[in-house]
C-alpha positions in Angstrom: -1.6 -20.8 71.0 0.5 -23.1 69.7 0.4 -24.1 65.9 0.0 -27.8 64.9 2.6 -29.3 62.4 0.2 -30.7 60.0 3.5 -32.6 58.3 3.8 -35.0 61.6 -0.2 -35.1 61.7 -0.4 -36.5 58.8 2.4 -39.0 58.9 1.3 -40.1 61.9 -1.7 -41.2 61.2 -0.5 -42.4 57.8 1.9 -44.7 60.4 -0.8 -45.4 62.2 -3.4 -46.8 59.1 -0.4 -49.0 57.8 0.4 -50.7 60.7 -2.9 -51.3 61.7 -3.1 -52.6 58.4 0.2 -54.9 58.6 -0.5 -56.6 62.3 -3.5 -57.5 61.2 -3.2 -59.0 57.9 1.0 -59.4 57.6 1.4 -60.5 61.4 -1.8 -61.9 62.9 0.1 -65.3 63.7 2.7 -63.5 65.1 -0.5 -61.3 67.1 -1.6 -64.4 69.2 2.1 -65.3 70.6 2.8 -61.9 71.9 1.0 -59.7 75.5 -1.4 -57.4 74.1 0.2 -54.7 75.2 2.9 -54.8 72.8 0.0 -54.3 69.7 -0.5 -50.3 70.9 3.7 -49.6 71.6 4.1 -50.5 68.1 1.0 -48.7 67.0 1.3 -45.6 69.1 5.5 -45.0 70.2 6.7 -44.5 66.4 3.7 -41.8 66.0 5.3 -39.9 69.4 8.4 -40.0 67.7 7.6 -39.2 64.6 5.7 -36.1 66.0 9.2 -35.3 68.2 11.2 -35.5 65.0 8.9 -32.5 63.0 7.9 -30.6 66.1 11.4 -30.3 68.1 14.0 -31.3 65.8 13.4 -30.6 61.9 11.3 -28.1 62.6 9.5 -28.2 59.3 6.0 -28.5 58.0 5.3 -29.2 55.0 1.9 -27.6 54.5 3.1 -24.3 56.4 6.1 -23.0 55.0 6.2 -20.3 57.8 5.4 -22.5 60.5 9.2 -22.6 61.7 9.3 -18.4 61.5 5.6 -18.2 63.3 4.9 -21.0 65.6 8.6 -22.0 67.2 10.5 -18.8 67.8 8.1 -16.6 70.1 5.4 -14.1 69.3 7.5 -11.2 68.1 9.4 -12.9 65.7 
């Protein structure tokens, strides 16, 4: 099974608190003028990529310092 990178976890939903947070205080004038489906791309695509960026290409975790060694190069290794 596969390990979770707690690192992008928690960043994510850090990412996801603030800018919750910042539409609806910061940019609620700016929230009416725009389709509503623009509110969850900005919301939910920087969490993908944030999860892309510590899963695939740092490779790093934070909270696990073996999580590159166990959980990315195969069983044996």
């Amino acid at each position: 099974m596969r390990e979770l990178n707690k690192t992008s976890m928690l960043l994510g939903l850090l990412w996801v608190v603030i800018s919750f947070t910042l539409v609806r205080t910061v940019l609620e004038e700016w929230l009416y003028t725009v389709s509503p489906a623009v509110i969850p791309l900005i919301i939910i695509t920087p969490v993908l990529l944030i999860r892309i960026l510590f899963d695939y290409i740092l490779k790093y975790d934070y909270f696990n310092k073996d999580y590159k060694k166990s959980g990315r190069q195969g069983p044996d290794k």
